[in-house]
N, C-alpha and C positions, 0 to 999 in steps of 0.2 A: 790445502790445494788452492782455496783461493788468490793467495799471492801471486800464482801463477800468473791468473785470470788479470788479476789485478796490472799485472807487470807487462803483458801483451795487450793488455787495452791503453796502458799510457806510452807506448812507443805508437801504436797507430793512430791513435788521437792526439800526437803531434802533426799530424796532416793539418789539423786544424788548427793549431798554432801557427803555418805557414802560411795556409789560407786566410788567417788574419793580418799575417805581417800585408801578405800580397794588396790587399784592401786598404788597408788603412795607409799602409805607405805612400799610395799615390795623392794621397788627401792633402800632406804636406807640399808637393809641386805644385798643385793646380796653378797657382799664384806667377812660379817660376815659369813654368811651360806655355804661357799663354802668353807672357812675354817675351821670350828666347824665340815662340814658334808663331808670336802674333795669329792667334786660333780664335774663332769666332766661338760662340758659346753652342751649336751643336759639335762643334769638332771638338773642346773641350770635355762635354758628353761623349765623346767617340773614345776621347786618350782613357778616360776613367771607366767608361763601359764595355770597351772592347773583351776583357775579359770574361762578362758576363755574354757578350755574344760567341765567345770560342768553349764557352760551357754549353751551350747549348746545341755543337755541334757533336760534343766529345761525347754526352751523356748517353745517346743510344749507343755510338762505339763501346763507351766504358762498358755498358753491360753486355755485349757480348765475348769483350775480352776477359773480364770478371768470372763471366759463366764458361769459357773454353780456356783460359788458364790460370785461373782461379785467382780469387782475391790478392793475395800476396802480392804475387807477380804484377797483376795492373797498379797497386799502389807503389810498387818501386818505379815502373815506370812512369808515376804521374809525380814523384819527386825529381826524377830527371827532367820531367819536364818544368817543372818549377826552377832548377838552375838554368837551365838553359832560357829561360824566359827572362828571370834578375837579370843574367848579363847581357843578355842583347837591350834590355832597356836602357841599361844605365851607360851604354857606348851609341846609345840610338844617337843617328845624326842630322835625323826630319823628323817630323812628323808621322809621316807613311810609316817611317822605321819602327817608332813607337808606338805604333797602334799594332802592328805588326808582332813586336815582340810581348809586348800588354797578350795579344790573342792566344799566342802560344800559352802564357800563362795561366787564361780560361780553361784548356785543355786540361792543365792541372787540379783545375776549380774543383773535380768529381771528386779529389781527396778527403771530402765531407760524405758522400754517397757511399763511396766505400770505404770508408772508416767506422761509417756506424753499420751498414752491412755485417762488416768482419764481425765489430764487438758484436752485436746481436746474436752472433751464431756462434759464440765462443763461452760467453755469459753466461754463469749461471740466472735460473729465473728472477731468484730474492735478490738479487744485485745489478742484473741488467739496466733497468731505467737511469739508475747512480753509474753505471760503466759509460755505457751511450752519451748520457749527459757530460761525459769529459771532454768529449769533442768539443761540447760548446765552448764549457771553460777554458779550453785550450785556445779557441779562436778568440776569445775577447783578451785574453791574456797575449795573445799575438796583435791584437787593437791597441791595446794597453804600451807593448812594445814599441809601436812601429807608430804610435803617438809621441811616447818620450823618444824617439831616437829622431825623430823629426825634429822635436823641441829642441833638443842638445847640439841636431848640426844646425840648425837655425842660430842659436846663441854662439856658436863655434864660429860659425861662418862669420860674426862680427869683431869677434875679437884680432889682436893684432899681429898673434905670435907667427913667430917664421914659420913654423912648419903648417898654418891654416891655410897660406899662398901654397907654398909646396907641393901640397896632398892637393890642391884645389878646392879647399872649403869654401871660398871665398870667390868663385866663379862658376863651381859645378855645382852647388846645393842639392837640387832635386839628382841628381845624377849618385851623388852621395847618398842621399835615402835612399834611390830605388836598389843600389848595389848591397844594402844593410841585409838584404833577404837570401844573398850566396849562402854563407857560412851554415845558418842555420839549418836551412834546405841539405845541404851535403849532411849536416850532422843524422836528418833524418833517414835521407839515403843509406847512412852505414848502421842505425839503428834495426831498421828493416828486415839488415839478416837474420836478426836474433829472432823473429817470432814464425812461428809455425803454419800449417796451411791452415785452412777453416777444417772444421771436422764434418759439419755440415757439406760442403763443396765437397769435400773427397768422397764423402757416403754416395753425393748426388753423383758422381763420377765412376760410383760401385767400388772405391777403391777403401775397402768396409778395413782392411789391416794397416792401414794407415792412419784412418779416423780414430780407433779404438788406441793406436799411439798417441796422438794426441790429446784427447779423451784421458787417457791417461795421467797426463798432465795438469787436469782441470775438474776431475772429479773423484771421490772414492772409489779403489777399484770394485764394491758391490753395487754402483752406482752406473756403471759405463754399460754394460747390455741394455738393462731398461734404456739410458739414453739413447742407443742406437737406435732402438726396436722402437721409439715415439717418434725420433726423425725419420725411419725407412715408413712408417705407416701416414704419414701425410705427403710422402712419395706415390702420385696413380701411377698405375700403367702406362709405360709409353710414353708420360712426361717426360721422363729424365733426360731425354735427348729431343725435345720438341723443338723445331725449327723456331726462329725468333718472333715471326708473324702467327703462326699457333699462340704463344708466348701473349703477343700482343692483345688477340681476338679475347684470348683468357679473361682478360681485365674487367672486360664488361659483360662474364658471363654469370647467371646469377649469383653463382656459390662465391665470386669473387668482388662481384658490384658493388658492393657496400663498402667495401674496406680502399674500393677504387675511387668510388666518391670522394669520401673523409680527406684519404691521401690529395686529392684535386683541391678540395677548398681550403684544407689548409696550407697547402704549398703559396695559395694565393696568397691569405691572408695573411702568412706573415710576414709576405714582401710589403703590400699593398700597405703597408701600416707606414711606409718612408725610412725604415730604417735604415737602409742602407743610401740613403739619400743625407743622411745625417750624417754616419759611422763616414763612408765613404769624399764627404764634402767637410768634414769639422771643421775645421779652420773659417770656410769660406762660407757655415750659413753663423759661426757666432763673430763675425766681421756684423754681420747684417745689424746685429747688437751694438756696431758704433765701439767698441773697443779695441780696435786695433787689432795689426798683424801679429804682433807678438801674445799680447791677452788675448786672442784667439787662439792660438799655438797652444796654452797652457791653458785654456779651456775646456783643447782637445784630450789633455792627458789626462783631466777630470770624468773625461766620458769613458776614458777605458779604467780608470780605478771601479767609479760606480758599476760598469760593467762586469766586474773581476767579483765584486761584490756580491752583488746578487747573483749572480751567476753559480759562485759557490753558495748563496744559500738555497737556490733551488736545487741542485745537486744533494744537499744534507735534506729538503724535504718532499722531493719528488717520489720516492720509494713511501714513504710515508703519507703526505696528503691525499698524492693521485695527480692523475694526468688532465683529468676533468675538469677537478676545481680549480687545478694551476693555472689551468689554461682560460676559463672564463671571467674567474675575477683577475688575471692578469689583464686582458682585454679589455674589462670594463676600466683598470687603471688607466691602460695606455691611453685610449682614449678621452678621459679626462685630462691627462697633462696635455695632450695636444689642442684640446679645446683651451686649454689655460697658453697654448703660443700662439695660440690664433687670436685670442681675446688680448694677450698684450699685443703685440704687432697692432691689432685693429685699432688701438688707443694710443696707437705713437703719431707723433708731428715730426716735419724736421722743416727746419729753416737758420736761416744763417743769417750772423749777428757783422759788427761791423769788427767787432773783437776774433770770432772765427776765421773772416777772412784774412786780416791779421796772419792767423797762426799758417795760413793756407798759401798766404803770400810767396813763401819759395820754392812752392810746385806750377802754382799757376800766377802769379803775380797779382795783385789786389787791383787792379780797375776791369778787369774781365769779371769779376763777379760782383762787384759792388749794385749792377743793378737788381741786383737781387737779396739785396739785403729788405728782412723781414717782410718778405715774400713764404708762406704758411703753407706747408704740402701737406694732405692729410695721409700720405701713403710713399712707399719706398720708389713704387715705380713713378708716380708722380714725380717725386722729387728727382730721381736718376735724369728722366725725361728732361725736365725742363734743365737740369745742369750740363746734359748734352747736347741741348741746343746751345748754350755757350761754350763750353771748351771742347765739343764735338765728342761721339760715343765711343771714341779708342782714349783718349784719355779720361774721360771716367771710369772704363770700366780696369782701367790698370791703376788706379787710387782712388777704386770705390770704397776702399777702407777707411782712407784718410778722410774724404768727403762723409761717409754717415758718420763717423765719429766727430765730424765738426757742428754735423747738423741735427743730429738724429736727438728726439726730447721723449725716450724710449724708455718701459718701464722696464732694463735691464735686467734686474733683480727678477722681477715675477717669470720675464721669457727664460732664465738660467734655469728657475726651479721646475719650469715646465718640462724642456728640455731632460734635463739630467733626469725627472721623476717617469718619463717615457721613458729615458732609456733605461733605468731599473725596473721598470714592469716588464717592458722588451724582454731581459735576460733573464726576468726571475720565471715569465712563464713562457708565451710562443716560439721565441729563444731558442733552450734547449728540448723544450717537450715535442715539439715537431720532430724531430729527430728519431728520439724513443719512441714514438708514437710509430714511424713509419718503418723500425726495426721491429716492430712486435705485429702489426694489424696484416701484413701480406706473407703466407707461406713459406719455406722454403722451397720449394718447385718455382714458385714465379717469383720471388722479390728481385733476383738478377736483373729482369726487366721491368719491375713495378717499380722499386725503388726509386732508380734511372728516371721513370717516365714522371713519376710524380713532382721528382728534383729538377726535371727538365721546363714543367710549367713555372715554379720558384723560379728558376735561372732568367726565363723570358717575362715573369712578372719584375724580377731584380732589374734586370737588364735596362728594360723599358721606364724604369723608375731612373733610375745610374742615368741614363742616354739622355731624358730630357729635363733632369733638375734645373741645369744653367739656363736652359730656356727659359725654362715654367718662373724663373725666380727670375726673370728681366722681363718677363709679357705677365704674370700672373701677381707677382709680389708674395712675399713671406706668407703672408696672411691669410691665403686665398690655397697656397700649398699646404700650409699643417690645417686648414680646416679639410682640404678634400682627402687630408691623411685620416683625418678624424671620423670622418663619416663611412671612410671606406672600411674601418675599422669594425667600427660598428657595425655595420651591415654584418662584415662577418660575425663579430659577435654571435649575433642574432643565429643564422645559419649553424656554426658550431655548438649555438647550446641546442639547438634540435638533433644535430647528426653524429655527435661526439659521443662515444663511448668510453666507460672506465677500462682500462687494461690492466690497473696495479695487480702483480700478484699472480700473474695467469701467464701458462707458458702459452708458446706461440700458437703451438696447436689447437690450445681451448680456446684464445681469441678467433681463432681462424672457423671452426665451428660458431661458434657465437655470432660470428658477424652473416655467415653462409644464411642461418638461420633468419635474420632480419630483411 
């Protein structure tokens, strides 16, 4: 039976494969789009975060659609909304247009909320946290994607052959990544038919000859009463149909408060950590590293290998170590690599030679900068600063590549291992264990609306990170961002080793007791 189990959780944990493409795909335009739509750097925060603000409107929607016509159904419509979001971006004709069709996107964002929803309530016990955890692998593996297909129309887009003018590789670039997310989005939508309702939702729905079919499906048949009779007994009275604001009051009432908590600080902290300020910007914070557009580009498709990596090795020992430990010495990692990018960034110089400008000569010609030869910046925004007081802050900030890689005296090497070693603590623990963690600790009577609200604090911690990276990285400097990534980390740290409990091993309902109790 398990294969079942297995075969309905890798068709809805492609949600999170698209949710990945959708992310990381805009990471390859930033470059393009700020050029074509000459964008200041919050409006560039607008075109990459907009999604993260159309999640934050969708998320109480999603859970009432979730809870009145059940899971299925809101994830087929949050794949329509996925295609219809690719194609309006990659035809956008403004700006307005594309923030516009990026929002609609957002909408789609919940395909992680109720993705792990579904698996949670499909799962058997001993496999859940390994089911749940596919989502993540799906999403990095959709990072991983929509990094190499970035890289490949990027290197496309140079070459000479007829048909790269044709298709438009050679003029539409970004337009081309953003449309790479159609195909796959439809595959999911036709995937979708093939899996069943939740058995849980139909129980909650009283619709008990239904559940017990599906049930069927997923378990021994001496095994399917008992499971009915553990789901209908964590059913009270008169929940089953409680208005959404009942629903909401729940959250914080004792038997539920603890698991309301947990679900709050950790939704912060595993935005707060900058991950998605990374994932989301690749290209454009290992530019910061003075290597170029292109060794940037191919940077980015290191960050989603490392991510695919641990990601599956947390998947093979999440069921096994635990939720606990994953997650605090993952934490204690992360935060070390970022203290390792903020210590190299702190030790970098830049300044320009008479050789550099030289190379620099056919973008801005060699006597605009010359007076600033071996002129010593001890910081990026320094240096930015003072080379836009000569060739003015629109042409720096459209060959701020070219300029730190002429200038930049940067321990590269140490900021890469920093980097890439975040982002496999990233994926090996906070990663995917938030996820499991938030399909096991809330009930079936309320996770419709807990999951939602806790995913909703995530979306506006995300969001808020997304919205003002380009700022914070031209008023604040590299260095000054992974430290405030760094401490924000830790703080949580701190916080989760008090308030984290182990799950491994415990169906829903004994955690749900366990937690009432504390």
């Amino acid at each position: 039976m398990l294969p079942t189990a297995y075969k309905y959780a890798a068709v809805v944990a492609l949600g999170g494969l698209i949710f990945g493409l959708d992310a990381a795909l805009i990471s390859g335009t930033v470059k393009f789009i700020t050029e074509q739509f000459q964008l200041t750097d919050l409006q560039i925060g607008m075109v990459v975060s907009a999604p993260g603000f159309g999640v934050l409107l969708a998320l109480p929607i999603a859970s009432i659609i979730a809870d009145k016509y059940g899971r299925k159904r809101t994830l087929q419509l949050i794949a329509g909304l996925f295609i219809v979001s690719a194609c309006l971006s990659a035809i956008a004709p403004n700006f307005v247009c594309l923030v516009a069709a990026r929002f609609i996107g957002g909408l789609a964002f919940t395909s992680i909320t109720l993705a792990s929803m579904y698996i949670g309530e499909i799962a058997p016990t001993d496999i859940r946290g390994k089911l749940v955890a596919t989502i993540q692998i799906n999403i990095v593996i959709g990072l991983s994607a929509a990094y190499f297909i970035n890289f490949l129309i990027l290197q496309a887009s140079n070459s000479e052959a007829a048909w790269i003018s044709t298709l438009g590789f050679d003029d539409h670039i970004w337009r081309w990544m953003l449309a790479s997310e159609i195909l796959p989005a439809l595959v999911w939508l036709y995937l979708l038919r093939t899996i069943p309702r939740s058995p849980r939702w139909l129980l909650l729905m009283s619709r008990d000859d239904e559940a017990r079919q599906v049930l069927s499906t997923l378990l021994p048949p001496d095994q399917i009463e008992s499971e009915v009779q553990q789901i209908q007994s964590s059913f009270n009275v008169g929940e089953k149909s409680a208005p959404l604001m009942s629903q909401l009051k729940s959250l914080v009432s004792p038997a539920i408060r603890t698991a309301f908590i947990i679900g709050l600080v950790f939704a912060v902290v595993q935005q707060i950590t900058g991950i998605n300020a990374i994932l989301f910007y690749a290209p454009t914070v290992f530019e910061q590293l003075g290597i170029g557009t292109d060794a940037a580009f191919m940077q980015a498709v290191f960050v989603g290998l490392i991510s695919l990596i641990f990601t599956v090795l947390a998947l093979s020992f999440i069921d096994r170590v635990g939720r606990r430990p994953m997650t605090l010495w993952g934490l204690l990692w992360a935060v070390s690599s970022l203290l390792i990018c903020a210590y190299g960034f702190h030790t970098s110089t830049y300044s320009l030679t008479q050789e550099s400008i030289s190379n620099l000569s056919e973008h801005f010609g060699e006597t605009k900068l010359t007076a600033l030869v071996g002129v010593v910046y001890d910081s990026d925004i320094s240096f930015m600063a003072g080379i836009s007081e000569v060739l003015g802050s629109d042409v720096v900030r459209s060959n701020s590549s070219e300029l730190l890689r002429a200038a930049g005296n940067i321990p590269t090497k140490l900021i890469l291992f920093g980097i890439l070693s975040f982002i496999a603590a990233f994926q090996f623990s906070v990663g995917p264990v938030m996820w499991v963690v938030f399909s096991e600790i809330f009930s079936t009577r309320i996770r419709g609306v807990a999951i939602p609200t806790v995913a909703l604090v995530t979306s506006v911690t995300s969001y808020l990170v997304q919205q003002f990276f380009p700022w914070q990285l031209s008023n604040m400097g590299a260095r000054d961002i992974f430290l405030f990534y760094a401490i924000s980390a830790g703080i949580g740290l701190i916080i989760l080793f008090k308030i984290l409990p182990e799950t491994k091993g415990k169906t829903i309902e004994e955690i749900e007791k366990e937690l009432a109790r504390e």
